[in-house]
TORKOL-4160 file (C-alpha; in steps of 0.2 Angstrom, whole numbers, padded with zeros to 4 digits, m for minus):
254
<pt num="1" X="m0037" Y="m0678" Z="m0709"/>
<pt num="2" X="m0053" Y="m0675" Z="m0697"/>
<pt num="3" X="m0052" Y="m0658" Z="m0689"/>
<pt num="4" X="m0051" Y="m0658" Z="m0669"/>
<pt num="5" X="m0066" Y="m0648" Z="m0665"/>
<pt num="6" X="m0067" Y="m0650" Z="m0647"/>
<pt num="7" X="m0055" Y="m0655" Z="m0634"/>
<pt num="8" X="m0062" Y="m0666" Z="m0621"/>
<pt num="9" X="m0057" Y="m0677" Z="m0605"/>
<pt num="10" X="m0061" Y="m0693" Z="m0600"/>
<pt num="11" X="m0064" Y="m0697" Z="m0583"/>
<pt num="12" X="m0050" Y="m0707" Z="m0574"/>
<pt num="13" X="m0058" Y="m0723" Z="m0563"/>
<pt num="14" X="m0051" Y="m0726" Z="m0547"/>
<pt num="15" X="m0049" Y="m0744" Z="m0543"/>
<pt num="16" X="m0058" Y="m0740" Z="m0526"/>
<pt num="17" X="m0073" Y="m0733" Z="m0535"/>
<pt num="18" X="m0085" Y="m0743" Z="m0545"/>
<pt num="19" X="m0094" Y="m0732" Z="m0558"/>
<pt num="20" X="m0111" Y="m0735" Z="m0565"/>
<pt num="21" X="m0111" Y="m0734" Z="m0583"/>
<pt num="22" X="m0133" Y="m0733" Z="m0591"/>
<pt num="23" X="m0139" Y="m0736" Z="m0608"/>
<pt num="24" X="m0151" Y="m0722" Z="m0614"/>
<pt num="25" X="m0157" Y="m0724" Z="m0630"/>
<pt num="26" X="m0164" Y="m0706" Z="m0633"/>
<pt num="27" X="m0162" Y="m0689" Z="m0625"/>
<pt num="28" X="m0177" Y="m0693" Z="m0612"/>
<pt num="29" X="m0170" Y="m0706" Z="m0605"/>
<pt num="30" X="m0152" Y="m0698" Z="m0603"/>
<pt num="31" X="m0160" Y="m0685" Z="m0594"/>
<pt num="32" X="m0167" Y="m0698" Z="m0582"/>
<pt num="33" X="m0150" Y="m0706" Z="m0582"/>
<pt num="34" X="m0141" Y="m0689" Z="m0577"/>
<pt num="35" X="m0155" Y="m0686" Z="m0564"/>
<pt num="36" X="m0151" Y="m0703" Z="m0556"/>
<pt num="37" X="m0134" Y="m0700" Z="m0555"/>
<pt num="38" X="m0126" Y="m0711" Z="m0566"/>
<pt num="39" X="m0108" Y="m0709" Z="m0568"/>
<pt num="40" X="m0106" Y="m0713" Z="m0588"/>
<pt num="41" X="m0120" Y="m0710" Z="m0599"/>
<pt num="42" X="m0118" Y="m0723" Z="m0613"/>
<pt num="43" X="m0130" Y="m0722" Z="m0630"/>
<pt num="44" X="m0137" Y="m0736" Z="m0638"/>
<pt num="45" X="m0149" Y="m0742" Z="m0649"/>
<pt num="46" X="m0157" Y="m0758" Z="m0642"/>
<pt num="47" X="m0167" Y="m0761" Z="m0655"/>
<pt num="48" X="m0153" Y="m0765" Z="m0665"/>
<pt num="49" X="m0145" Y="m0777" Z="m0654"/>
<pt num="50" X="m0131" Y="m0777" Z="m0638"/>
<pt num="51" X="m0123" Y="m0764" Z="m0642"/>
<pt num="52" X="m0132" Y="m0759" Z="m0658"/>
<pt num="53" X="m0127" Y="m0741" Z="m0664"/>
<pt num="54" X="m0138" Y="m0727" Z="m0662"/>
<pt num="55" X="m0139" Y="m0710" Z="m0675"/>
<pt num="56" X="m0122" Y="m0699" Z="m0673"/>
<pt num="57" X="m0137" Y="m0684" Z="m0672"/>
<pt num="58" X="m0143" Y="m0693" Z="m0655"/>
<pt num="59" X="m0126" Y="m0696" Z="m0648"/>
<pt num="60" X="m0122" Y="m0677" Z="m0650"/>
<pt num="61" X="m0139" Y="m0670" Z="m0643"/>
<pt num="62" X="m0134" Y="m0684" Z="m0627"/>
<pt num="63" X="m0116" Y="m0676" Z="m0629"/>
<pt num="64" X="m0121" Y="m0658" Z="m0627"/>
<pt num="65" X="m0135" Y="m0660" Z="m0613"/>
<pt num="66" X="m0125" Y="m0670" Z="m0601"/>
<pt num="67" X="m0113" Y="m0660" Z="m0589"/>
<pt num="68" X="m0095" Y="m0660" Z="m0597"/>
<pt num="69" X="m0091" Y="m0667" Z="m0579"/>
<pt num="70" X="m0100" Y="m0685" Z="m0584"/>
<pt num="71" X="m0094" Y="m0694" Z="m0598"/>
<pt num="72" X="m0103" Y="m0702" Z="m0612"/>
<pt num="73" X="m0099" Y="m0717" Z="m0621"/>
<pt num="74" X="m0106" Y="m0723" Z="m0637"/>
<pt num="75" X="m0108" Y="m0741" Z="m0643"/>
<pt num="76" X="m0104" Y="m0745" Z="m0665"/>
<pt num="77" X="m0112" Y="m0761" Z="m0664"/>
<pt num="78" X="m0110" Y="m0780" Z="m0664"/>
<pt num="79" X="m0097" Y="m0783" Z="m0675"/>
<pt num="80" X="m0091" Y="m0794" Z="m0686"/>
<pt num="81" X="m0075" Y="m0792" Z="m0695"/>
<pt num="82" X="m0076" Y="m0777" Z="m0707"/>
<pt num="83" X="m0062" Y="m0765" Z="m0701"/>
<pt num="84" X="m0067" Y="m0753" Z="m0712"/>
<pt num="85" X="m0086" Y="m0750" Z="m0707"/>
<pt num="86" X="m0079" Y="m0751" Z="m0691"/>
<pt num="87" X="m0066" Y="m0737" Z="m0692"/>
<pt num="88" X="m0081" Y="m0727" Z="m0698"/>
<pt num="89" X="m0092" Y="m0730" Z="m0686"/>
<pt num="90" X="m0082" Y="m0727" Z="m0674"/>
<pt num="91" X="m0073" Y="m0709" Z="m0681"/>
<pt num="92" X="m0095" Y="m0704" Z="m0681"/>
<pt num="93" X="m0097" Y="m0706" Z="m0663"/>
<pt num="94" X="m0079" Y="m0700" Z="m0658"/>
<pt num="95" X="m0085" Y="m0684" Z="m0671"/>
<pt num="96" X="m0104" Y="m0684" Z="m0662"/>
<pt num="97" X="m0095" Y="m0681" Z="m0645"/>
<pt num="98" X="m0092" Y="m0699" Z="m0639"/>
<pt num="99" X="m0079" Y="m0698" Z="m0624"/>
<pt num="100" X="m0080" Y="m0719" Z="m0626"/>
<pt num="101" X="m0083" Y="m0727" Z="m0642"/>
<pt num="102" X="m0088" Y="m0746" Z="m0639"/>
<pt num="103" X="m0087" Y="m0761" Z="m0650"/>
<pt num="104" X="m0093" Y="m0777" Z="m0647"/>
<pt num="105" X="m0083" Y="m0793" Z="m0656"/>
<pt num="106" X="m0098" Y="m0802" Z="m0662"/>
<pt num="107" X="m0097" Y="m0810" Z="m0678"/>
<pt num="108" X="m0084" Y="m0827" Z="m0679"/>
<pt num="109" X="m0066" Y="m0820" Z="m0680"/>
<pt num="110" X="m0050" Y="m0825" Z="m0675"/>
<pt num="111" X="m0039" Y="m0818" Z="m0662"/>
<pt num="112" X="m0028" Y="m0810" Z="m0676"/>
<pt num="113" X="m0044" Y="m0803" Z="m0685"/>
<pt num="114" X="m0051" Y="m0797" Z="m0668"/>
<pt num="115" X="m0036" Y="m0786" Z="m0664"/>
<pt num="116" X="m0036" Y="m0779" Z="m0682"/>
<pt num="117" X="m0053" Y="m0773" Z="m0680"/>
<pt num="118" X="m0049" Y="m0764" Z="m0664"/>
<pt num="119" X="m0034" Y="m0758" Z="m0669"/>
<pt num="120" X="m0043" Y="m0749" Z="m0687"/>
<pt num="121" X="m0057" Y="m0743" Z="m0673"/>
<pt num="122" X="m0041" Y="m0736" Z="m0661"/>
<pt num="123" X="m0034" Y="m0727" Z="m0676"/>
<pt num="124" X="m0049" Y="m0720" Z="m0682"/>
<pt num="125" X="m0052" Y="m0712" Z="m0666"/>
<pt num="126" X="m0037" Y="m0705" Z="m0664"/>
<pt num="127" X="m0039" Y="m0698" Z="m0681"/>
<pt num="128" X="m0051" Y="m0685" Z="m0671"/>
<pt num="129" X="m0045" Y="m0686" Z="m0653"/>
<pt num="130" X="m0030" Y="m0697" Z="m0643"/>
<pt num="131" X="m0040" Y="m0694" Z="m0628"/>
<pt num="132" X="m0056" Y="m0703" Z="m0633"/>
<pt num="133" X="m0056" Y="m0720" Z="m0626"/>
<pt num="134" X="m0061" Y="m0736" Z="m0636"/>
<pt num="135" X="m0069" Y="m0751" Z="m0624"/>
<pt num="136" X="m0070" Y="m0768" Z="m0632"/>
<pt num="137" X="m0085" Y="m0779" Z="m0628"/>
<pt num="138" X="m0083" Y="m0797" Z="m0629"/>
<pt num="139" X="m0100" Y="m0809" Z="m0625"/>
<pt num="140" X="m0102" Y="m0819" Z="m0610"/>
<pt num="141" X="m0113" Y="m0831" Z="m0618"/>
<pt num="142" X="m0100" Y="m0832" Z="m0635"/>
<pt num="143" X="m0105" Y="m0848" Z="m0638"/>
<pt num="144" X="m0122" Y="m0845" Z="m0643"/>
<pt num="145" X="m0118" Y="m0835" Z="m0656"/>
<pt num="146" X="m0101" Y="m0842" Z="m0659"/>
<pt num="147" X="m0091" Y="m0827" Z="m0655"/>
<pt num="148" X="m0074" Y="m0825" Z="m0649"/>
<pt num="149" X="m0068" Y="m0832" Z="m0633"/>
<pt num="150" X="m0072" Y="m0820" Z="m0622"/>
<pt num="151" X="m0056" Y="m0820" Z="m0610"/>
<pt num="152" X="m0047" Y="m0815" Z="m0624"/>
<pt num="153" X="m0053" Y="m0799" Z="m0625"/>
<pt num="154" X="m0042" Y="m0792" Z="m0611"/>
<pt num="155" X="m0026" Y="m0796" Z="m0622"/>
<pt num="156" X="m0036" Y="m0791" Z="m0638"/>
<pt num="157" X="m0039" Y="m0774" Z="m0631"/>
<pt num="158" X="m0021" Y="m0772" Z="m0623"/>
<pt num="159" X="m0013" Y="m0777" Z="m0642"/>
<pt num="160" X="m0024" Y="m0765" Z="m0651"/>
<pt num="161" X="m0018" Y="m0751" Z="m0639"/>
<pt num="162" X="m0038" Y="m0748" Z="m0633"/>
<pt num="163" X="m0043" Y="m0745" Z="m0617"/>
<pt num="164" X="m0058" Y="m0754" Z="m0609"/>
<pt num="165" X="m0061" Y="m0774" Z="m0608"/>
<pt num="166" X="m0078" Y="m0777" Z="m0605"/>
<pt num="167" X="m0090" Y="m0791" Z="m0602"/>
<pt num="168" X="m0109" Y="m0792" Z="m0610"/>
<pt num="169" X="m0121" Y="m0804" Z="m0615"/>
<pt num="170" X="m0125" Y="m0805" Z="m0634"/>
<pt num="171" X="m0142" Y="m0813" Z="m0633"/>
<pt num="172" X="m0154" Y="m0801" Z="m0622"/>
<pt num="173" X="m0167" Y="m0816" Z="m0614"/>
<pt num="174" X="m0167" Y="m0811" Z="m0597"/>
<pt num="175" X="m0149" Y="m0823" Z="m0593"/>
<pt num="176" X="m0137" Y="m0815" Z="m0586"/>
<pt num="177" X="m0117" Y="m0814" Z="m0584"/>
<pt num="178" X="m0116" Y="m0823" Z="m0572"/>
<pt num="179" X="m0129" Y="m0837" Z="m0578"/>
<pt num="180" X="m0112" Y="m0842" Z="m0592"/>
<pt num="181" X="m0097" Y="m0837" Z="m0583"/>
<pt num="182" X="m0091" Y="m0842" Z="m0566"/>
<pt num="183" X="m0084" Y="m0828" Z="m0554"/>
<pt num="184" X="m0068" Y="m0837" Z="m0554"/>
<pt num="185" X="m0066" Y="m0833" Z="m0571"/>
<pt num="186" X="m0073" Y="m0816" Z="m0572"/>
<pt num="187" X="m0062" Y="m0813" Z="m0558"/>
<pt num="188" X="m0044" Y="m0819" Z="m0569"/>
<pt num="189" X="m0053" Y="m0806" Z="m0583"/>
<pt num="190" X="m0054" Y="m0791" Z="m0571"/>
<pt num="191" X="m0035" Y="m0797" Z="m0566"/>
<pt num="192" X="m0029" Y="m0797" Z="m0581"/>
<pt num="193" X="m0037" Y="m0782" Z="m0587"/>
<pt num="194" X="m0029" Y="m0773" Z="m0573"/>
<pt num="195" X="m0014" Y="m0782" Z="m0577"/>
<pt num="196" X="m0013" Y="m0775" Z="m0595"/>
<pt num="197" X="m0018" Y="m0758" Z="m0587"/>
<pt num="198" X="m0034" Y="m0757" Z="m0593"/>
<pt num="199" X="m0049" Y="m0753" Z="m0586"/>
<pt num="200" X="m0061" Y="m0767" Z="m0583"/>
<pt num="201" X="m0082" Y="m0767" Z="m0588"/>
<pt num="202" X="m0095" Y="m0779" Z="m0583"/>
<pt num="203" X="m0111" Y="m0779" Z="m0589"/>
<pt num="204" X="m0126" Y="m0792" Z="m0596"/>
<pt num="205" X="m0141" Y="m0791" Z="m0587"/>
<pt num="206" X="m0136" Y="m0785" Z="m0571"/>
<pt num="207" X="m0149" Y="m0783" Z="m0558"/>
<pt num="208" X="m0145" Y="m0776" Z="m0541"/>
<pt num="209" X="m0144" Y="m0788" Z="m0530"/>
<pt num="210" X="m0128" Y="m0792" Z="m0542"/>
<pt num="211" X="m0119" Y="m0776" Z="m0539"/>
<pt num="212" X="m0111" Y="m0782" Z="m0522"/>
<pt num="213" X="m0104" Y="m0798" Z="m0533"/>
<pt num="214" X="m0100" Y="m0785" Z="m0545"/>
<pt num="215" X="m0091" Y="m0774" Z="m0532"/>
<pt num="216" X="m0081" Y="m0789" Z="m0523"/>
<pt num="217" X="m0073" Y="m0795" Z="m0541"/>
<pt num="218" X="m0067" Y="m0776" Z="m0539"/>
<pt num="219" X="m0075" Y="m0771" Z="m0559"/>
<pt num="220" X="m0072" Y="m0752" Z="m0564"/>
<pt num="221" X="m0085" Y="m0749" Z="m0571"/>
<pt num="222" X="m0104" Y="m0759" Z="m0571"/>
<pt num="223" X="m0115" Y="m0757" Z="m0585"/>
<pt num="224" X="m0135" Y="m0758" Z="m0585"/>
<pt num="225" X="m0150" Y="m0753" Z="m0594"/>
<pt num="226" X="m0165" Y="m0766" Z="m0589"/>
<pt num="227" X="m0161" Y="m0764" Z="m0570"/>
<pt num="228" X="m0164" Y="m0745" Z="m0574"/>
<pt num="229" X="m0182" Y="m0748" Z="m0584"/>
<pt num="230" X="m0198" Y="m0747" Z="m0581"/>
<pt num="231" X="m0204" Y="m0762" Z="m0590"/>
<pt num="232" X="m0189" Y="m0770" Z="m0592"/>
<pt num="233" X="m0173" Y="m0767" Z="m0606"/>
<pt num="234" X="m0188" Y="m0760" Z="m0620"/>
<pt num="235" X="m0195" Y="m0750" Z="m0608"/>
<pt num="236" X="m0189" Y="m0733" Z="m0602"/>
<pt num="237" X="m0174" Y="m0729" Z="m0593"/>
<pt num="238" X="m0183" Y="m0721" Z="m0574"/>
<pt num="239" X="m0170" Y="m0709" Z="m0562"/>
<pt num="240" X="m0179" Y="m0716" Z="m0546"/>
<pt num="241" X="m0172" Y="m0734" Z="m0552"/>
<pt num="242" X="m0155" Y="m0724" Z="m0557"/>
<pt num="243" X="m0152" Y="m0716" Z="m0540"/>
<pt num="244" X="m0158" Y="m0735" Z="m0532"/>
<pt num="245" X="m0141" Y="m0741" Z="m0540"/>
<pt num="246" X="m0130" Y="m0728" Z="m0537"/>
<pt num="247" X="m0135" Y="m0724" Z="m0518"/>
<pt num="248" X="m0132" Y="m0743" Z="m0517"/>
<pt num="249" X="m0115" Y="m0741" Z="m0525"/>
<pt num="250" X="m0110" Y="m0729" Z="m0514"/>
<pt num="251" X="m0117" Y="m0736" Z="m0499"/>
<pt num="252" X="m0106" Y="m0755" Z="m0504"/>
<pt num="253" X="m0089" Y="m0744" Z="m0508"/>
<pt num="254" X="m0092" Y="m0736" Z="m0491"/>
């Protein structure tokens, strides 16, 4: 059994109050993140895919520079189905500090293997913390890559017992969300999210002129990382462009 070392809270989302969720891959670029004002902090390692894992030593030095009144989430990877790296992925970012740990359902898997996977990641979190959540990515673009269905991952993530059902894009070439799914059926994800009592996430190149559509489809949390870089998604996360976005936010929540 893992020793609980610190007790933490994870922020409740209001429904009324979209929250920006940024991807910095190192400390420099959380400190532009926090600066900006982003609402979740979430490390990743880009250079290892979607949501590619960064080092649990990065997660923690993110963890302890970021005020405890902003959360921070941390991705595991694009998975396929090994429940057991998984589970130990995910108990080293919930160790590192994570308030989120994040998964993505990448490889090819059934509906039954999907929802064995995020259940080993639920119960290796809790293993550390029962107030850590877990969010479960699927792909918008699931087809390229031949991934799971993505509008299954609302009822995935309510039959592992996690937390968050979110939206990406798997292939990072300047496509969108919105370039593979309709709104009509993003909007039946965000409902049945909500539905399930789950929080909902949105995220795959989102620019912001998106943020309204974002909004509108009344998503919980949107997450970004090229909108916030100079030179694009390898490039480095800037606070101006940060606080462009979250004054926008605020302004469209008005």
């Amino acid at each position: 059994m893992v020793k609980k070392v610190i007790k933490r809270k994870t922020t409740k989302v209001m429904r009324n109050h979209m929250m920006l969720l940024v991807s910095p891959k190192n400390k420099q670029e959380a400190i532009e993140a926090i600066a900006g004002g982003a609402h979740i902090i979430d490390v990743k390692n880009p250079s290892e895919g979607s949501l590619g894992a960064n080092f649990p030593w990065i997660i923690k030095e993110i963890r302890e520079l970021t005020p405890p009144t902003i959360d921070v989430s941390a991705t595991i990877g694009d998975l396929d189905y090994k429940p057991g790296t998984a589970a130990q992925a995910a108990l080293g970012a919930a160790f590192a500090g994570a308030n989120y740990v994040k998964l993505g359902l990448f490889g090819k898997m059934t509906e039954d293997q999907a929802i064995d996977l995020v259940d080993k990641v639920v119960s290796a979190v809790n293993l550390f913390s029962p107030e850590i959540k877990v969010a479960v990515a699927g792909y918008a673009d699931a087809h390229r890559i031949g991934a799971i269905e993505p509008m299954l991952v609302p009822t995935i993530t309510s039959k592992a017992k996690a937390h968050v059902a979110m939206i990406d894009t798997a292939i990072k070439d300047g496509k969108s969300t919105f370039d593979f799914l309709k709104e009509t059926q993003l909007k039946i994800f965000i409902e049945n999210a909500h539905r399930l009592g789950l929080i909902a996430a949105l995220a795959g190149n989102l620019q912001k002129n998106d943020l309204i559509r974002v909004w509108k489809l009344k998503v919980d949390i949107a997450g970004v990382r090229t909108a916030v870089c100079k030179n694009g998604r390898n490039g480095k996360v800037d606070r101006e462009l940060v606080r462009e976005l979250t004054n926008y936010i605020q302004q469209i929540g008005k």
